[in-house]
py3Dmol code that shows the C-alpha trace and the ligand (Angstrom):
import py3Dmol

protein = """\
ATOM      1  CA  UNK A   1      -8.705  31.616  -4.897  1.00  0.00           C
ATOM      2  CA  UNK A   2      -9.973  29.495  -2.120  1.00  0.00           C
ATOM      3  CA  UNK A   3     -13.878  29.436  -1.831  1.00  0.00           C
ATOM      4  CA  UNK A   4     -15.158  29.997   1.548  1.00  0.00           C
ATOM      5  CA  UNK A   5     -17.740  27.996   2.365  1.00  0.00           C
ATOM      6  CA  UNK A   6     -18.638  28.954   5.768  1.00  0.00           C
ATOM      7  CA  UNK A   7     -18.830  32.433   4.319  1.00  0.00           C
ATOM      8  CA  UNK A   8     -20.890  31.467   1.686  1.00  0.00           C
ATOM      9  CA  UNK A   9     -22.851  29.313   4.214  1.00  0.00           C
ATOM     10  CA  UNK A  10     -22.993  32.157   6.434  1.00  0.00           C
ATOM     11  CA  UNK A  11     -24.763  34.020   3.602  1.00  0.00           C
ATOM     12  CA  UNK A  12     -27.414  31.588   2.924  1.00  0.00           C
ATOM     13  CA  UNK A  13     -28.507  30.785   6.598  1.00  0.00           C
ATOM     14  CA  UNK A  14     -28.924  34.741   7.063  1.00  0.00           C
ATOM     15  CA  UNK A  15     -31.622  34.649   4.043  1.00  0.00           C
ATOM     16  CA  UNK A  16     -32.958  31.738   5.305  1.00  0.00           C
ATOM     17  CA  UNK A  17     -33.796  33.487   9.140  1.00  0.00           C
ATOM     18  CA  UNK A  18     -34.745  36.586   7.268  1.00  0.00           C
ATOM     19  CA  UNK A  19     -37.269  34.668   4.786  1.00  0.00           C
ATOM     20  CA  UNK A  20     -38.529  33.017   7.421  1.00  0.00           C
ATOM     21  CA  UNK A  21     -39.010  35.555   9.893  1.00  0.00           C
ATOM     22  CA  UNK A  22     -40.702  37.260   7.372  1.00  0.00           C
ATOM     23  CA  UNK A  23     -43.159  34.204   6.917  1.00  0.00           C
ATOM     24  CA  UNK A  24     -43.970  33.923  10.801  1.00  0.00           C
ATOM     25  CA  UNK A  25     -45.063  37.621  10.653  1.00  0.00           C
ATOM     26  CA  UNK A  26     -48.055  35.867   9.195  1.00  0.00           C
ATOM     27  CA  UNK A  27     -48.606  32.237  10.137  1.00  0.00           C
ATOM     28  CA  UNK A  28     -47.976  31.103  13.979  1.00  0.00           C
ATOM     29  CA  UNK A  29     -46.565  27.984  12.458  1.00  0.00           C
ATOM     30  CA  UNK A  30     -42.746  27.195  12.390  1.00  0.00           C
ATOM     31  CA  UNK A  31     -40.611  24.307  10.517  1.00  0.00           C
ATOM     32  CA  UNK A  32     -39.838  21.714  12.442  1.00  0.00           C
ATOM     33  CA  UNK A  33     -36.782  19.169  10.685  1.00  0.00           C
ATOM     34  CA  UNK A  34     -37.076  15.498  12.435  1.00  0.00           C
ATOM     35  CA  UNK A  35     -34.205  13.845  12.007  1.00  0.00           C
ATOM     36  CA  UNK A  36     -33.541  10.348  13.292  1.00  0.00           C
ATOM     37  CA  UNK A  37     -30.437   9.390  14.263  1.00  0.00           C
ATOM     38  CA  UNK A  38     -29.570   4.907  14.243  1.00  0.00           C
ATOM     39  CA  UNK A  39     -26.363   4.050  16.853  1.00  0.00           C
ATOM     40  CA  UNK A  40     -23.142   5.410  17.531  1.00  0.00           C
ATOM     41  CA  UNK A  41     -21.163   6.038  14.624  1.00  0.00           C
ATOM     42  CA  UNK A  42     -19.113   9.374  15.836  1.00  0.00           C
ATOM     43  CA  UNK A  43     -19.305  10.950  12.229  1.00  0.00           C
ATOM     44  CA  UNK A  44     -23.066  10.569  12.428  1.00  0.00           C
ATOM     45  CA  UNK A  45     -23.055  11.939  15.760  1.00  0.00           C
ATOM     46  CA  UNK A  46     -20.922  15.274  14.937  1.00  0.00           C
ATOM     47  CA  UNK A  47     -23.058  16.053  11.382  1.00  0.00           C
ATOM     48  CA  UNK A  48     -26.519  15.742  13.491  1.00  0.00           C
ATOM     49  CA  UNK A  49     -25.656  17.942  16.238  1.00  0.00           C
ATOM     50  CA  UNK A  50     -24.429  20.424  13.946  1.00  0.00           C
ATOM     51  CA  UNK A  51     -27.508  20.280  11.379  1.00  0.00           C
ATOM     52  CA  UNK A  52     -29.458  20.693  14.822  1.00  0.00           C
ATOM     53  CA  UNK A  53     -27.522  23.458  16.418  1.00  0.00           C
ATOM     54  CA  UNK A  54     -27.920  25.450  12.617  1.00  0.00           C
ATOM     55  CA  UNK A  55     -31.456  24.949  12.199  1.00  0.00           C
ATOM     56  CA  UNK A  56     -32.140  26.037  15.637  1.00  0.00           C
ATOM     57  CA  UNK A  57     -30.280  29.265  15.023  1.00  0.00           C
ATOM     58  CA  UNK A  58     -31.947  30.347  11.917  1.00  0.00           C
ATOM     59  CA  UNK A  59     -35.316  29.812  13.469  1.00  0.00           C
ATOM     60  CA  UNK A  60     -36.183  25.963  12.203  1.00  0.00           C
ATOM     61  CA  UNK A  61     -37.961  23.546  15.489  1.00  0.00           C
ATOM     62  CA  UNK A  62     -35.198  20.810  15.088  1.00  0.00           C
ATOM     63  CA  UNK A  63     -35.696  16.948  16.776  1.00  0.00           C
ATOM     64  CA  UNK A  64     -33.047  14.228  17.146  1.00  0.00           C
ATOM     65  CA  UNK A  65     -34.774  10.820  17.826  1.00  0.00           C
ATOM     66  CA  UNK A  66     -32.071   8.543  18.416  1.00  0.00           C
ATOM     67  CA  UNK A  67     -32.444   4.561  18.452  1.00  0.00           C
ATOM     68  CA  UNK A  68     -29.645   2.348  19.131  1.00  0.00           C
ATOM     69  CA  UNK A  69     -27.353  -0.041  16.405  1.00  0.00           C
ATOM     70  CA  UNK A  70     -30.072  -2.628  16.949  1.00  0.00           C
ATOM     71  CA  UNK A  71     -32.751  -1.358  16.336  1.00  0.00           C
ATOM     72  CA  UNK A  72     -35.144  -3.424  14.447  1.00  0.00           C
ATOM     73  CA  UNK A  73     -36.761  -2.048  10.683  1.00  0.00           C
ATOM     74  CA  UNK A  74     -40.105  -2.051  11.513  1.00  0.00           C
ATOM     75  CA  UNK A  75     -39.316   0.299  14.126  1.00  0.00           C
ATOM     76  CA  UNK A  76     -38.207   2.865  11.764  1.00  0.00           C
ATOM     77  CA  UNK A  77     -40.095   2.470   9.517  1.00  0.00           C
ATOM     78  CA  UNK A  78     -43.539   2.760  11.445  1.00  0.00           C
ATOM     79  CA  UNK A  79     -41.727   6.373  13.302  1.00  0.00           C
ATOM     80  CA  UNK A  80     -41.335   7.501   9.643  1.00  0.00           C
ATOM     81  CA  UNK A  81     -44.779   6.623   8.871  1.00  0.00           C
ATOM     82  CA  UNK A  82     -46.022   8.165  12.038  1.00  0.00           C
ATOM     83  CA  UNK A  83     -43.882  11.504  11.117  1.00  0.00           C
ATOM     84  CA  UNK A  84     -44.710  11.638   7.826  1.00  0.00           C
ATOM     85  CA  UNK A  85     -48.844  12.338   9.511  1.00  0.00           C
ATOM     86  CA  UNK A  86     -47.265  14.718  12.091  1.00  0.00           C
ATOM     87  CA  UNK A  87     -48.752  17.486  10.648  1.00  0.00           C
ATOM     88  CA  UNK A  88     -45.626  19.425  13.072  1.00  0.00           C
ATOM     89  CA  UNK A  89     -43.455  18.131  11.017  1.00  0.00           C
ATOM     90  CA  UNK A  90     -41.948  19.944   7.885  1.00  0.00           C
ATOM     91  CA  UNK A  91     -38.778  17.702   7.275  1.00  0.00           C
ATOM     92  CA  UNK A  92     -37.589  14.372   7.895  1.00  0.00           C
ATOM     93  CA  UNK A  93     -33.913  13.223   7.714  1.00  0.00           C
ATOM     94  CA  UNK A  94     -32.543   9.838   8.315  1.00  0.00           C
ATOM     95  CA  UNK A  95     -29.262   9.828   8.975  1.00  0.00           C
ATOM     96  CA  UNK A  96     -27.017   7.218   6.566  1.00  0.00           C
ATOM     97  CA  UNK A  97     -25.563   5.078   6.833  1.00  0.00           C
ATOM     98  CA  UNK A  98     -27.887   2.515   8.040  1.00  0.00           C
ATOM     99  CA  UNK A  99     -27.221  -0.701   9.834  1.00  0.00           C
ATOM    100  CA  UNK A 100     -27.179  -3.844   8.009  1.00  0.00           C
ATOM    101  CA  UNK A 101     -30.479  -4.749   8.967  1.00  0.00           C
ATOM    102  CA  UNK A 102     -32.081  -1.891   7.862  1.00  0.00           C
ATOM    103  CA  UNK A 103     -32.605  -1.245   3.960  1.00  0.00           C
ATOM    104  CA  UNK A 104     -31.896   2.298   2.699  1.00  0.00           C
ATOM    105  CA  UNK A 105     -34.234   1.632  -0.173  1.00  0.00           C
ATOM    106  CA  UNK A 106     -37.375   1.180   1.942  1.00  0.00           C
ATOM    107  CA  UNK A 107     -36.169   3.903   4.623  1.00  0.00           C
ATOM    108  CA  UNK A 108     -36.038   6.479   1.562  1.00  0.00           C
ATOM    109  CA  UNK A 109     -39.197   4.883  -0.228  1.00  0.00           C
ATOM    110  CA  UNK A 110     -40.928   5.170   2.719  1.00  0.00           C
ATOM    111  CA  UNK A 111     -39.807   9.440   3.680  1.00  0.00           C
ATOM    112  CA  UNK A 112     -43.092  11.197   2.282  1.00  0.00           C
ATOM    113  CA  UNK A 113     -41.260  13.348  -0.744  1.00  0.00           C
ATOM    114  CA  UNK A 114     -42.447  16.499   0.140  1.00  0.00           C
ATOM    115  CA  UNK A 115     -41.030  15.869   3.426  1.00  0.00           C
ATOM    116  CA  UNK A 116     -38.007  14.618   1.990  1.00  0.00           C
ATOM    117  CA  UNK A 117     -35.338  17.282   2.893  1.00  0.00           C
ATOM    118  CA  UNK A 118     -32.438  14.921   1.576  1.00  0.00           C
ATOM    119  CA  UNK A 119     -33.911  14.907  -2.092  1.00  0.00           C
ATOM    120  CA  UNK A 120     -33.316  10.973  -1.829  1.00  0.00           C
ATOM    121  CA  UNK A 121     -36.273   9.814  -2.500  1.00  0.00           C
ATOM    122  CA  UNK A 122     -37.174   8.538  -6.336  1.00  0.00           C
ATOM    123  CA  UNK A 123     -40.154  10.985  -6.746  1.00  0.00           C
ATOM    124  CA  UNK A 124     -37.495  13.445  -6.264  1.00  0.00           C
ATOM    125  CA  UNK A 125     -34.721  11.947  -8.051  1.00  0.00           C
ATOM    126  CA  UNK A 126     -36.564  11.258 -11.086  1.00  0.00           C
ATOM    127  CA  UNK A 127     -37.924  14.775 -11.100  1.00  0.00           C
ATOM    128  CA  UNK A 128     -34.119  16.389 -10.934  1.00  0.00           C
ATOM    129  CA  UNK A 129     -33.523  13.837 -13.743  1.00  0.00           C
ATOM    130  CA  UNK A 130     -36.482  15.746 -15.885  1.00  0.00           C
ATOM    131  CA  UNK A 131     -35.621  18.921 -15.258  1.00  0.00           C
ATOM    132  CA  UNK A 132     -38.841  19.023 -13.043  1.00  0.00           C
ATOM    133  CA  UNK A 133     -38.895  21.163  -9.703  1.00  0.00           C
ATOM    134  CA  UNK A 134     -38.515  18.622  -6.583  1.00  0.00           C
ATOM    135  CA  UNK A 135     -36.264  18.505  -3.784  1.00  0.00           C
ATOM    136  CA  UNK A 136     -32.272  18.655  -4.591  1.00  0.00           C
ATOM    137  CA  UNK A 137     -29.900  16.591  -2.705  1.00  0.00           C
ATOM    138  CA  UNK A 138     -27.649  19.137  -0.188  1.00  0.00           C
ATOM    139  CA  UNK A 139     -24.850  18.225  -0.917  1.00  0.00           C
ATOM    140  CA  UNK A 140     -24.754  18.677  -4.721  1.00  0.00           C
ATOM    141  CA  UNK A 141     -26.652  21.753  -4.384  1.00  0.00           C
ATOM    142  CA  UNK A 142     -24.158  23.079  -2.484  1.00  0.00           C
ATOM    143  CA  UNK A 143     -21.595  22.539  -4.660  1.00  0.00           C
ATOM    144  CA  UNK A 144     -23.670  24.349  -7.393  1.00  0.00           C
ATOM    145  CA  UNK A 145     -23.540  27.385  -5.149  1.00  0.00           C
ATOM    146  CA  UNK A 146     -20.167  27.106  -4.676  1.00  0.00           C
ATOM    147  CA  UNK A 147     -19.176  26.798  -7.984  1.00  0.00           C
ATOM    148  CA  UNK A 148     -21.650  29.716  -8.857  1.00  0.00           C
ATOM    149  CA  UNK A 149     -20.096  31.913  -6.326  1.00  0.00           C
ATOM    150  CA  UNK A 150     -16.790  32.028  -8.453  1.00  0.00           C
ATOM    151  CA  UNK A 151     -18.313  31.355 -11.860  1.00  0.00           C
ATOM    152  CA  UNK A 152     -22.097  32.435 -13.018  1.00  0.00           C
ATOM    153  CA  UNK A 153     -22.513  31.077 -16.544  1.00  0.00           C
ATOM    154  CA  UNK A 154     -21.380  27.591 -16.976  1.00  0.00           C
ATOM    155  CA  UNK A 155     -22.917  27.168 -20.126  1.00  0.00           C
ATOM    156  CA  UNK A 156     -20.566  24.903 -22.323  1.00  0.00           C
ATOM    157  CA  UNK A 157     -17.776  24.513 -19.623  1.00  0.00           C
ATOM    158  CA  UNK A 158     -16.396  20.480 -19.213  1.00  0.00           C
ATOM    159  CA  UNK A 159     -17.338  19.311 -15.674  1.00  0.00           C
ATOM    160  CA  UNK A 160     -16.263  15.895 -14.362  1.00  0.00           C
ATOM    161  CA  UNK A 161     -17.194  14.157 -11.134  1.00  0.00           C
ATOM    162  CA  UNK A 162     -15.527  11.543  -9.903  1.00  0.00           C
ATOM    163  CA  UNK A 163     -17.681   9.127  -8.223  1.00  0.00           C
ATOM    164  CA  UNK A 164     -21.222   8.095  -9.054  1.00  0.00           C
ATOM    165  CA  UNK A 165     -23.026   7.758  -5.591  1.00  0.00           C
ATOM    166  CA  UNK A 166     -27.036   8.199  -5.239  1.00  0.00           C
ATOM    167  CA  UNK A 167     -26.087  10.889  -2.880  1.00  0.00           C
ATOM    168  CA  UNK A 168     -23.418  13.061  -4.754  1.00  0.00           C
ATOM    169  CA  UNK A 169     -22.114  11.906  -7.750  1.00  0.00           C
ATOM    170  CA  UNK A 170     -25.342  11.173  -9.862  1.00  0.00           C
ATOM    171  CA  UNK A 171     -27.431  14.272  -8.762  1.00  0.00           C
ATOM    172  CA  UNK A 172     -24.182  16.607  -9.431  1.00  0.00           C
ATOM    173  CA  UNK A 173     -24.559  15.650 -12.829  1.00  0.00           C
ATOM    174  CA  UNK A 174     -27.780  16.424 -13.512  1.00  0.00           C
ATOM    175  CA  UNK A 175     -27.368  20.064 -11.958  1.00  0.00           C
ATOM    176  CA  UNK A 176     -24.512  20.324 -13.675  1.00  0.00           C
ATOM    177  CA  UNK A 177     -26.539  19.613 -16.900  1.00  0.00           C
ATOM    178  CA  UNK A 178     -28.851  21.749 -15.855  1.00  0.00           C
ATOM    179  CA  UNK A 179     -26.315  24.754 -16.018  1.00  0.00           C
ATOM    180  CA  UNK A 180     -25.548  23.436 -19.722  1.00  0.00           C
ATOM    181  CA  UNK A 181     -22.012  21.835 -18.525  1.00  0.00           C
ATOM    182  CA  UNK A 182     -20.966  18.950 -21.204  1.00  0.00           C
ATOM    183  CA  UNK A 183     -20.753  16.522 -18.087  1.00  0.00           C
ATOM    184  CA  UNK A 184     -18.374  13.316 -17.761  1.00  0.00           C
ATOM    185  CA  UNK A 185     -18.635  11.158 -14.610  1.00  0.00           C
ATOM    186  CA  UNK A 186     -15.701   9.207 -13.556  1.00  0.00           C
ATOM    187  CA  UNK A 187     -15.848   6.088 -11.319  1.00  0.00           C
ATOM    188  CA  UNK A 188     -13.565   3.049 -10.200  1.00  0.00           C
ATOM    189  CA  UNK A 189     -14.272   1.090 -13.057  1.00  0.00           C
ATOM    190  CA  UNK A 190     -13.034   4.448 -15.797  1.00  0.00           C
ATOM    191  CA  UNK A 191     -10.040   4.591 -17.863  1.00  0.00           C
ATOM    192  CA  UNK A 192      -7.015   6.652 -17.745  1.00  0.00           C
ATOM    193  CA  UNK A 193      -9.123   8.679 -14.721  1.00  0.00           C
ATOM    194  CA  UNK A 194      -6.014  11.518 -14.438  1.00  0.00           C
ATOM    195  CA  UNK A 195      -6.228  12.408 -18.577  1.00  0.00           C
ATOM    196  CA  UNK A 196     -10.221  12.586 -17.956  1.00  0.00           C
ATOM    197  CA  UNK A 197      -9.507  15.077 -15.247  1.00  0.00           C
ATOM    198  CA  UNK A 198      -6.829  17.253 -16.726  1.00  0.00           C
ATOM    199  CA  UNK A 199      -9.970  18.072 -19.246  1.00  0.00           C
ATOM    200  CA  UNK A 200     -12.492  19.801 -16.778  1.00  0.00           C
ATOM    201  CA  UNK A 201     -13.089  23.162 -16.230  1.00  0.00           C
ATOM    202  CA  UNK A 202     -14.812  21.995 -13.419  1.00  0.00           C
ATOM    203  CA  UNK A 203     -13.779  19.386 -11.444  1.00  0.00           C
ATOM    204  CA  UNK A 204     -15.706  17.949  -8.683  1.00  0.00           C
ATOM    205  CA  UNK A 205     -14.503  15.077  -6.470  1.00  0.00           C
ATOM    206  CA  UNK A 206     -16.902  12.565  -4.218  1.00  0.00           C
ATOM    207  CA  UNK A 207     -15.139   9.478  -4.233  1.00  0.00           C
ATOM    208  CA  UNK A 208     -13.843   9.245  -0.475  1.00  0.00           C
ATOM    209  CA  UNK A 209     -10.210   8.397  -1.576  1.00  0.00           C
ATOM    210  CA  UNK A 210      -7.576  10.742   0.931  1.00  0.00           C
ATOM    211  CA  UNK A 211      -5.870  12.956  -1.431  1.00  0.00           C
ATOM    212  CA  UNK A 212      -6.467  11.354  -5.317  1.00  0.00           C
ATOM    213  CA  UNK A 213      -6.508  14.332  -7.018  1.00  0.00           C
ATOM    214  CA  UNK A 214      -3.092  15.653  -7.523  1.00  0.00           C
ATOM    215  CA  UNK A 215      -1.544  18.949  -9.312  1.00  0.00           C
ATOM    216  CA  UNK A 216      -0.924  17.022 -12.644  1.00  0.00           C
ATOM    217  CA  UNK A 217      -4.454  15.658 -12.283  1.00  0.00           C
ATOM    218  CA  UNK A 218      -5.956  19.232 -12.978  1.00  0.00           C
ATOM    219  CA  UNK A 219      -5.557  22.416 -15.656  1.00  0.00           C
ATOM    220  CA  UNK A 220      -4.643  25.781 -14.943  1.00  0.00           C
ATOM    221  CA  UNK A 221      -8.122  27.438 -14.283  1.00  0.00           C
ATOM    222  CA  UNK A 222      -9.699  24.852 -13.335  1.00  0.00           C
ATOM    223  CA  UNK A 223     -12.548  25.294 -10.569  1.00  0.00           C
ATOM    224  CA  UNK A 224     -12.292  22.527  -7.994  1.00  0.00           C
ATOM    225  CA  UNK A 225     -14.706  21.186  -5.759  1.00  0.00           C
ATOM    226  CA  UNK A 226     -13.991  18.696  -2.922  1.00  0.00           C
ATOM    227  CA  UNK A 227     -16.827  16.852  -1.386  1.00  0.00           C
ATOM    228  CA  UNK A 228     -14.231  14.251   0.151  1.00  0.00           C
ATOM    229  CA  UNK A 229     -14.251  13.867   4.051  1.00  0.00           C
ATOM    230  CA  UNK A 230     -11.649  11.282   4.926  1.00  0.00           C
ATOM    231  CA  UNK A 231      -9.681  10.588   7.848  1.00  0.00           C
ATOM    232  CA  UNK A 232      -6.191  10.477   7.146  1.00  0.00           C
ATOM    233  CA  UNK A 233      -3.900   9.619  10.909  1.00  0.00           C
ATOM    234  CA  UNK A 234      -5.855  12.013  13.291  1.00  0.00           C
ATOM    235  CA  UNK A 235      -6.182  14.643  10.402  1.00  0.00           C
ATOM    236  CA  UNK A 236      -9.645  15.315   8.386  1.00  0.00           C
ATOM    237  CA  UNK A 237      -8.871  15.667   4.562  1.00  0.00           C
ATOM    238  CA  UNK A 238     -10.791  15.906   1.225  1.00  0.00           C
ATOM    239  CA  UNK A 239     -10.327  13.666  -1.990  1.00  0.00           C
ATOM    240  CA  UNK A 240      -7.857  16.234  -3.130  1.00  0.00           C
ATOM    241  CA  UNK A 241      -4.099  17.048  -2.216  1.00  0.00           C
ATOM    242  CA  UNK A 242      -5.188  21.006  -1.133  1.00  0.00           C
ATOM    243  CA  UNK A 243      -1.619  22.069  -0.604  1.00  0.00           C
ATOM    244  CA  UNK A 244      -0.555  20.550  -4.009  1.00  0.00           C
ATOM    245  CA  UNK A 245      -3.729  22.008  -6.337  1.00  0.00           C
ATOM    246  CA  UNK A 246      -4.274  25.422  -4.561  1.00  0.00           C
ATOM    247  CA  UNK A 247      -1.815  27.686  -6.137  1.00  0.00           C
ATOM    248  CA  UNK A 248      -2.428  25.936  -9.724  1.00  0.00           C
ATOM    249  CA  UNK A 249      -5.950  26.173 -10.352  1.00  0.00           C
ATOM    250  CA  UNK A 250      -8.958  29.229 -10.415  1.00  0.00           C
ATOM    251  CA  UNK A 251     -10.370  28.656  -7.291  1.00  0.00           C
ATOM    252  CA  UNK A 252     -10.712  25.296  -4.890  1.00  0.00           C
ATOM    253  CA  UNK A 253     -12.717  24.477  -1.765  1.00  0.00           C
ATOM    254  CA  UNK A 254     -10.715  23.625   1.285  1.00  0.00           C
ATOM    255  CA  UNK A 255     -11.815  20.661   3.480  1.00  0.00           C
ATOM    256  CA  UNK A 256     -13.294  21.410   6.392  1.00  0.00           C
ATOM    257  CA  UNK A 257     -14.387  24.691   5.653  1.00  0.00           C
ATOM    258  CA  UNK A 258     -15.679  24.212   2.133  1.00  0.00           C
ATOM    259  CA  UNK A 259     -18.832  21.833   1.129  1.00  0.00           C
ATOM    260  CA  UNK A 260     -19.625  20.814   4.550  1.00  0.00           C
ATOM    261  CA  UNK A 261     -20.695  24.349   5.727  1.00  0.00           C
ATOM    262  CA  UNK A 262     -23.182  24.663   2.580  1.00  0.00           C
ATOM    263  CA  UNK A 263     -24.550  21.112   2.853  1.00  0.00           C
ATOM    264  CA  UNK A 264     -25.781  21.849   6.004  1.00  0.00           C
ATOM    265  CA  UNK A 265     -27.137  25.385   4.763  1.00  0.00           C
ATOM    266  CA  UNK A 266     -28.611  23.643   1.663  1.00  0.00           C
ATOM    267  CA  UNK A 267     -30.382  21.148   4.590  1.00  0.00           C
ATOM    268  CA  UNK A 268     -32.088  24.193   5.893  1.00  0.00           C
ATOM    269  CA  UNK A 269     -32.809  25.592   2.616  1.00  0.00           C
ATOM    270  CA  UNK A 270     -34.614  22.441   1.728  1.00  0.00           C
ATOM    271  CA  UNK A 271     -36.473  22.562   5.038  1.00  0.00           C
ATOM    272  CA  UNK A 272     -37.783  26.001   4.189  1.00  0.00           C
ATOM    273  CA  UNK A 273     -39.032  25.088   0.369  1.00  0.00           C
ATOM    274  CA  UNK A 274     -40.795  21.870   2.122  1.00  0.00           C
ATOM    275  CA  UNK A 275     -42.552  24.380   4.893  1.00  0.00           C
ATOM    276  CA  UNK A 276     -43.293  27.005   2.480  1.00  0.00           C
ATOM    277  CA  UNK A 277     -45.167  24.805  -0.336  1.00  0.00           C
ATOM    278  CA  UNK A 278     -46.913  23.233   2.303  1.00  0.00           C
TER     279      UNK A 278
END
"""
ligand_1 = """\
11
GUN
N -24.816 10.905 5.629
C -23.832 11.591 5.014
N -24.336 12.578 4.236
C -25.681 12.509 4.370
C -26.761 13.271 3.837
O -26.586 14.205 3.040
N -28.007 12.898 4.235
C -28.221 11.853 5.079
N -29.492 11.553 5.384
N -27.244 11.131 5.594
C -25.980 11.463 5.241
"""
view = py3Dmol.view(width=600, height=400)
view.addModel(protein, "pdb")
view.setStyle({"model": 0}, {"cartoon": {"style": "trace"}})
view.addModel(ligand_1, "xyz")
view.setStyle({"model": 1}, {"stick": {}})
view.zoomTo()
view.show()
């Protein structure tokens, strides 16, 4: 089975415009996601203008405020400041990676955490790591969806990530923990990585390596999730060899067309949980 995400996606956004057309009935205010967007990088680029274009269509007041390669910290960091007042102003995204002479860890610090759509900041991270309610990182809760689309109990089922990132590996694991999954996380300093994998009943992959995972790298039955986006000669692939896995395992996402879609969905999501505790 290949999981649709842009179907699943689809799904979510519709909720999301129903929810909150519901909600306007009501209040004359609307969510408005700020995202600010540092130089050139074309990846960068293509992700904002889609976030933008999505959170326009469900009903979400969406700003790009661009600055170029140069720009210095303090300039950031005083618009995040300034946004985080903006009473307007539901959501607030900065868009990694970061030039060198910026410092994701004060950008993040800085993000007021109930305006933190991302789920990066540590209020929020340490209150996924409690089990608390906070903000969840897109991406991973994504995934979750994903995975819950094929599967609804995962109590007791092996999951292993590979990769260990702030922004995917780490909170993964803790959802995945969350749905009772015994939970292993691989990374480039782990042993015999292939055995590790051929364990999982879940197997989700976020290490940015073109096509690692391979058919003898995964069980029959094994749900697999790709959060890989690499470039590979002018083609865009995930962290695992799709043609190879497909027709072996329970159900895989395709890349594009699988996690990407519900990150961006998830984004929205996020944006409506921040406007509606507010
Ligand atoms: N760059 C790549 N993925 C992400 C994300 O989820 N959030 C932000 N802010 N930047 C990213």
């Amino acid at each position: 089975m290949i999981i649709n995400g842009k179907i699943q996606s689809e799904k979510l956004r519709k909720q999301i415009k129903k929810e909150l057309l519901e909600i306007c009935k009501t209040t004359k205010d609307v969510p408005k996601l700020s995202v600010i967007l540092i130089g050139d990088y074309l990846p960068s680029q293509m992700y904002v203008s889609n976030k933008e274009k999505k959170a326009k269509e469900v009903g979400i007041k969406s700003e790009v405020i661009r600055y170029p390669e140069t720009i210095s910290e303090k300039e950031i960091l005083d618009k995040i400041k300034s946004l985080n007042k903006d009473s307007e102003v539901t959501g607030i995204l900065v868009q990694l990676p970061l030039p060198k002479q910026i410092s994701q860890k004060k950008i993040i610090n800085t993000i007021d955490p109930k305006k933190d759509v991302d789920g990066f900041n540590p209020l929020n991270v340490g209150n996924l790591a409690s089990g608390y309610e906070g903000i969840v990182p897109c991406t991973p809760l994504g995934c979750i969806k994903l995975i819950k689309s094929v599967e609804e109990n995962l109590t007791g089922l092996h999951a292993v990530i590979i990769g260990r990132s702030n922004l995917n590996g780490k909170p993964m694991a803790q959802l995945l923990l969350k749905e009772n999954c015994t939970v292993t996380i691989l990374h480039s300093k782990s042993r015999d990585i292939k055995n590790e994998c051929k364990r999982a009943d879940i197997l989700v992959a976020a290490v940015g390596i073109a096509n690692l995972v391979q058919s003898d790298w995964v069980k029959k039955d094994c749900i697999v999730i790709d959060v890989g986006i690499n470039k590979l000669g002018d083609q865009i692939v995930g962290d695992v060899k799709f043609d190879d896995v497909k027709s072996k395992v329970k159900a895989i996402t395709p890349v594009p067309g699988g996690v990407g879609p519900m990150t961006i969905a998830c984004l929205l999501s996020n944006t409506l949980e921040c406007f509606k505790a507010r």
